[in-house]
GUDRENSE-734219 format. One record per residue: x, y, z of N, C-alpha, C in turn. Coordinates in steps of 0.2 Angstrom, whole numbers, plus 2048, in hexadecimal, padded with zeros to 3 digits. Example, Ala and Ser with C-alpha at 12.3 -4.5 7.8 and 13.67 -1.06 7.14 Angstrom:
REM residues 2
8427E482783E7EA8278427F0827 8407F58238447FB824840800827 
//
This chain:
REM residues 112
73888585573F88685574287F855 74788185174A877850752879853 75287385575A87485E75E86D858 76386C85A76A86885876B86985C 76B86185C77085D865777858861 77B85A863783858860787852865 78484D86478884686978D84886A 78E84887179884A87379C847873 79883E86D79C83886D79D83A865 79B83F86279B83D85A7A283B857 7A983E85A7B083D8597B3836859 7AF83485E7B182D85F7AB82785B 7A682885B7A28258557A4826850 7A882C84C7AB82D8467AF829845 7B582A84B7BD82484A7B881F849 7B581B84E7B281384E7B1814847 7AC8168457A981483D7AF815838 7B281883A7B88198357BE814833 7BE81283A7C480E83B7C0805838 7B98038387B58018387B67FF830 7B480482D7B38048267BC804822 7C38078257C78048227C97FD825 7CC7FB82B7CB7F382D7C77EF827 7C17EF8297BB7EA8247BB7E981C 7BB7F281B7BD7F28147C17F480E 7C27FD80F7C67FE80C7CD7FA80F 7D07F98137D67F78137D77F180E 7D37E98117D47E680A7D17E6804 7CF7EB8027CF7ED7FD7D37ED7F9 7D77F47FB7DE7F57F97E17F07F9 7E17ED7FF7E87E67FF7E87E37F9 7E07E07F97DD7DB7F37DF7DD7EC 7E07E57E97E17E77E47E87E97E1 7ED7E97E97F37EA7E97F67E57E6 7F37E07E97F67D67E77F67D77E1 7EF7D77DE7EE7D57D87F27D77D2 7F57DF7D57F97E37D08007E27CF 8007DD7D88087DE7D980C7D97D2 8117DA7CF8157D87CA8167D37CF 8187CD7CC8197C67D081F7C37CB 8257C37CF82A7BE7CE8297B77D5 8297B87DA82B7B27DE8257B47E4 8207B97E381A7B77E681A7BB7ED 8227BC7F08227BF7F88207C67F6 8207CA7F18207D17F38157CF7F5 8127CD7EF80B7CC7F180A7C97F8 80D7C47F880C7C27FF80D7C8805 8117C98048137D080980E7D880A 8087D78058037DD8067FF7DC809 8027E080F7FA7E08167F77E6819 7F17E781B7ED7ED81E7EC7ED824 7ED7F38287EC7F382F7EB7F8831 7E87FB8377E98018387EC80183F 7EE80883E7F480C8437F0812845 7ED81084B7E981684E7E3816848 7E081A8477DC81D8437DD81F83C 7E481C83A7E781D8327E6815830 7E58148287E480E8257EB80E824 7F08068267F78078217F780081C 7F78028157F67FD8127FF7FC80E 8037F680F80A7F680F80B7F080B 8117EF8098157E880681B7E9809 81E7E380D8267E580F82A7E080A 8297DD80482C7D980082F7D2804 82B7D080882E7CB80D8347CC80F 83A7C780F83F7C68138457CD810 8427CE80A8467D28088457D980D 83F7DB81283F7E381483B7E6810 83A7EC8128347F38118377F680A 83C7F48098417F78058407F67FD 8407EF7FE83E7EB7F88387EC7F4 8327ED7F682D7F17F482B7F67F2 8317FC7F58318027F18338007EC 8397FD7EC8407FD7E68377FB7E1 8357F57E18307F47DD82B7FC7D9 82A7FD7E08238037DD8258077DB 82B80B7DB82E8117DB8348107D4 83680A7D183D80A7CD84280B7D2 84880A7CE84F8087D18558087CC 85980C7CF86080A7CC8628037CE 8667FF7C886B7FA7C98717FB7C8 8747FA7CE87D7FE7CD8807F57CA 8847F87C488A7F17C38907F57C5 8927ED7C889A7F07C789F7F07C2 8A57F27C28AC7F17BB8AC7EA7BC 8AC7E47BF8AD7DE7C18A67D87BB 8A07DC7BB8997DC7B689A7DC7B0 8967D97AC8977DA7A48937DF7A2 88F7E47A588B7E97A588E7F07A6 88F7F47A48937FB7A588D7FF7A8 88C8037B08898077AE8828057B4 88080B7B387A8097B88738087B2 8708017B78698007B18658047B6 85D8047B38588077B58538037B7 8508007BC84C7FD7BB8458007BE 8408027B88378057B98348037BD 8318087C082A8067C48278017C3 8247FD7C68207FB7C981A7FB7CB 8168017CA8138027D380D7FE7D1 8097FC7D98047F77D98027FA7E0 8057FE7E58037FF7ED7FE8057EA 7FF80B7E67FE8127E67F88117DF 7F980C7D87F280B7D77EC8087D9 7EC8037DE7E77FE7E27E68047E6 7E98097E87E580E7EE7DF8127EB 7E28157E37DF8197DE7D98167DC 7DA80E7D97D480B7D97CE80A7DF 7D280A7E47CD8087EB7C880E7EB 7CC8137ED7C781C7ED7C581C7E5 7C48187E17BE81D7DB7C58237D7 7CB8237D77D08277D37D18237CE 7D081C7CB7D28197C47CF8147C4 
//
């Protein structure tokens, strides 16, 4: 007869290696690939992509430096430009995505 013994540590040897394995590597992984992607005018939004974890979640982030969290998105995601009647511009522009956070994750896991 074959018996199965189940460590009553398994839960917490899973976090450990888990947390192990994003710290060490998938986090800058991602970070590393995020950089490389990030669109570069003045260099703070790359400088600004870091990994860390929070509890037992990877967070991999860019706050566009001095500008806030905000600025980052505005990047990954597109943006409206409001001018005003005072502007030689009528109208609101568009300005396109960007994104570098969301494919550096795809590249990291085997998705692209």
């Amino acid at each position: 007869m074959t018996s199965v013994e189940i460590d009553p540590d398994w839960l917490a040897k899973l976090y450990a290696a888990s947390d192990q394995f994003f710290a060490d590597h998938l986090g800058p992984q991602i970070a590393s690939t995020a950089k490389r992607l990030c669109p570069e005018q003045t260099g703070s939004l790359a400088d600004s992509i870091e990994d860390h974890l929070n509890g037992h979640t990877l967070v991999v982030s860019a706050t566009g430096g001095a500008g806030g969290r905000i600025y980052a998105a505005y990047v990954e995601l597109g943006h409206r430009i409001a001018h005003g009647p005072h502007m030689s511009i009528v109208g609101p522009k568009v300005k396109g995505p960007e994104p570098f956070l969301r494919p550096a994750l795809y590249q990291s896991v085997g998705g692209g």
